[in-house]
N, C-alpha and C positions, 0 to 999 in steps of 0.2 A: 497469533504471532505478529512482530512487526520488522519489518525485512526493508533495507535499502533498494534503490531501483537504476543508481546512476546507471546508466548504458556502457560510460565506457567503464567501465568493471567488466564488460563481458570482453570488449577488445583488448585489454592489459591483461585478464586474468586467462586467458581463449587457449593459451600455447604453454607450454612447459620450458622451463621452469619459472612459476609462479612467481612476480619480484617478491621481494624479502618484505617489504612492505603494506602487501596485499597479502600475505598469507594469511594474518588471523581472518580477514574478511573472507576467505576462502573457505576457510576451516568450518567459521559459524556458517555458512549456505549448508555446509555438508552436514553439521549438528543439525540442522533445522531439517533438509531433509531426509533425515536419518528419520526424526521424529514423526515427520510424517509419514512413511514407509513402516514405521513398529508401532502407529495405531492403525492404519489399513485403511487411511482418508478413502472416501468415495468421492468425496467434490471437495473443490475450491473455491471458498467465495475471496475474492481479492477484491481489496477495498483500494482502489487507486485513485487519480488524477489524470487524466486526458492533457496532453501537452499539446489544445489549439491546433487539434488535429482533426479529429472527430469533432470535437464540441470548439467553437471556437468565438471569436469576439460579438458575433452576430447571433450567437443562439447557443446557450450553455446553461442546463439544468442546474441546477442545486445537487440535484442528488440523482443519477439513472440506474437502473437494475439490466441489463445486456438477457435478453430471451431469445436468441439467437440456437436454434439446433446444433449452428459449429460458426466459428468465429476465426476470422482470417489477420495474423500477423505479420508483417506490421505496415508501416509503411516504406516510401522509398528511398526517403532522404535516412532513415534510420539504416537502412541497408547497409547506403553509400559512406556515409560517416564514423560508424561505429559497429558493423562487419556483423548486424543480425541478419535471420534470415528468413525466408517467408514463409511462416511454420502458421498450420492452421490445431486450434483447438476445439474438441469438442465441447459443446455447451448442456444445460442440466432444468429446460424449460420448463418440466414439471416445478423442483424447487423455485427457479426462477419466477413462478407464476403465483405460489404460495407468500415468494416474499412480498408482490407484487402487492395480495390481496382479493387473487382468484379475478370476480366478475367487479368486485368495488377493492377499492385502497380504501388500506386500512387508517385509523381517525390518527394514526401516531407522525407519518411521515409523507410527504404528499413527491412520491415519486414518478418519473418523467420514466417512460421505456423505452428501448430500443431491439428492432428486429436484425436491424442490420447492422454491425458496428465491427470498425476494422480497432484490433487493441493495438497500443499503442507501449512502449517500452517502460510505461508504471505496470503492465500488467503482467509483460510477458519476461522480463527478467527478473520479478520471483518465482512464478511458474517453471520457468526453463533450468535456472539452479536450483529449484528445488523437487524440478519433476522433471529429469533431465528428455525422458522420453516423450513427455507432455500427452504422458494416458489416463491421466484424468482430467474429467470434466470440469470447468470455470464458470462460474457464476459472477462477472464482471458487476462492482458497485462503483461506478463515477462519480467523485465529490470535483465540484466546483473551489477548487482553493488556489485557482491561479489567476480570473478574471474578477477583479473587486466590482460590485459587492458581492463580496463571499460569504458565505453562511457564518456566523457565531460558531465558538466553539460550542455551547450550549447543544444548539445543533448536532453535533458531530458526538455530543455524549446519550444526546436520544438517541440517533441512529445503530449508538454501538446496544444499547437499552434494547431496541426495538427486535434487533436482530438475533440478538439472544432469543426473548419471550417468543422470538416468530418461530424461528429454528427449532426451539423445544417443542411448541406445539406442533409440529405438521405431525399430519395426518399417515407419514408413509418413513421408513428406513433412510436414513442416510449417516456415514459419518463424515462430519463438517470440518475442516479445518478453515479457521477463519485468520486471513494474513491480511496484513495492513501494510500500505506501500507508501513510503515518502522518501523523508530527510529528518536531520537534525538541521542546524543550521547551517544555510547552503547560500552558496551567489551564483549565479550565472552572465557571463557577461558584464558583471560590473568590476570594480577595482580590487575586489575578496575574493575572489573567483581562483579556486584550487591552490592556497597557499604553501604547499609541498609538506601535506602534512599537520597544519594547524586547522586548528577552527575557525569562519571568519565572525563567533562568536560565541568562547568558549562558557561564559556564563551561563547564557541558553543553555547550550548541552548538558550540564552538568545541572539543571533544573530538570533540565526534561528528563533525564533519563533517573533522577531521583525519583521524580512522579511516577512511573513507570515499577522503578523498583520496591516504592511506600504503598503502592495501590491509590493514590492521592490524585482520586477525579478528581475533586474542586479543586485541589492547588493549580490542575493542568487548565483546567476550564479558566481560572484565574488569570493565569500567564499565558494566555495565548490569547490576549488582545490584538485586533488586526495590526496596530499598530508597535507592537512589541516582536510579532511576527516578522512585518516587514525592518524593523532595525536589526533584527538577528540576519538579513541575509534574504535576496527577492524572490524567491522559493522556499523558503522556511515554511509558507503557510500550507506546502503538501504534512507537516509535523501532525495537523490536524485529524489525519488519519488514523494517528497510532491512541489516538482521544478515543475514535470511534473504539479502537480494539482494547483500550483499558475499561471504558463501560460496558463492554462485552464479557470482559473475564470478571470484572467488579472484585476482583483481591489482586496483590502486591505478584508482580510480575517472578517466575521463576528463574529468571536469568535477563540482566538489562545489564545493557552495553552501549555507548559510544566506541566505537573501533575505529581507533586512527588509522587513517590513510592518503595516499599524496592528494585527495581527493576533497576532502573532510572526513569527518567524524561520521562514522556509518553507523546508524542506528538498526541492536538486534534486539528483539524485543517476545520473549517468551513463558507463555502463559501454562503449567499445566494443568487437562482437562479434569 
């Protein structure tokens, strides 16, 4: 699946009654974790973006897998700002270790680990709305899509490729739910920044979420030039995420959505298995 991650969605949506405007964004978390509660997920791999927290201008993977036994959320300024709070989740190192590559990585993906990694609000607000008690296990996948040079999207359709083929083979039980954490087209701090409601680039969205609903890797792989990315909006390029999870399911999404909100267009994005 592919689930929005803005933060403040958890401070506007936190208290009762819900604004009028945020309710459908509401409603899909609750679809989404509805669906995950009636197939009996064992783990979580969320496929996010690190917001120059953990990984930052001096040293940021391409791609990390998080092998941590339990993983501590989040940080402080997210506390202070946008009213999260300091929730630890368990981690799934055996799987973690399989995606890894066991003793070598595997020839597909040349991934960077981490034992220690505090997550950061791509990860833990779709976990938290969609596992409100957060008792299941996360398998954190860090994509580099905020420090240029960023991966291709190319990239980001092996990884969703890779995770499949990996997932199916292991050696042991698990059932997977695999959620992908971004945006549609988003600004942050620039002049498009939360336009009460619109897109600050509604073309985009209405491609991307076409790709999503036709099953259309290569259209997405297409239009998600760094440079089409960044005109859509200077975070747009976390969209690259939900690339990973359409070469994951590899057929035409079960339910795609841009969801207006005072926010942008919230992208919800579901696959069934």
């Amino acid at each position: 699946m592919g689930v929005p991650h803005n933060p403040l969605l958890w401070r506007t949506m936190g208290s009762s009654p819900i604004p009028p405007d945020l309710t459908r964004t509401r409603d899909n978390f609750d679809r989404f974790a509805a669906g995950i509660s009636d197939a009996e997920v064992d783990v979580l791999i969320v496929v996010g973006s690190d917001h120059l927290r953990q990984f930052a201008w001096g040293n940021s993977p391409a791609f990390c897998v998080g092998k941590a036994e339990a993983f501590t959320c989040t940080f402080e300024n997210e506390i202070r700002t946008f009213g999260l709070e300091p929730w630890e989740m368990a981690g799934d190192p055996e799987l973690s270790a399989w995606l890894l590559g066991d003793a070598e990585l595997q020839p597909d993906i040349d991934f960077s680990m981490s034992n220690e990694w505090v997550l950061d609000h791509s990860f833990t607000i779709p976990a938290k709305f969609m596992t409100p008690d957060l008792d299941i296990p996360i398998v954190p996948i860090h994509t580099n899509a905020n420090i240029p040079p960023i991966p291709r999207a190319e990239r980001y359709a092996a990884l969703g490729r890779y995770l499949r083929r990996r997932i199916e083979a292991a050696p042991f039980e698990r059932r997977v739910a695999l959620i992908a954490s971004g945006h549609l087209a988003t600004e942050i701090g620039g002049p498009r920044q939360f336009l009460g409601g619109g897109s600050p680039d509604q073309e985009f969205d209405d491609a991307a979420v076409g790709w999503m609903k036709n099953g259309d890797i290569e259209g997405a792989v297409a239009g998600c030039t760094f440079e089409r990315l960044a005109a859509a909006g200077n975070v747009t390029g976390q969209f690259l995420n939900f690339v990973t999870a359409l070469a994951a399911a590899n057929k035409p999404a079960s339910f795609a959505e841009g969801t207006p909100s005072r926010f942008a267009n919230g992208p919800f994005f579901w696959w069934d298995a």
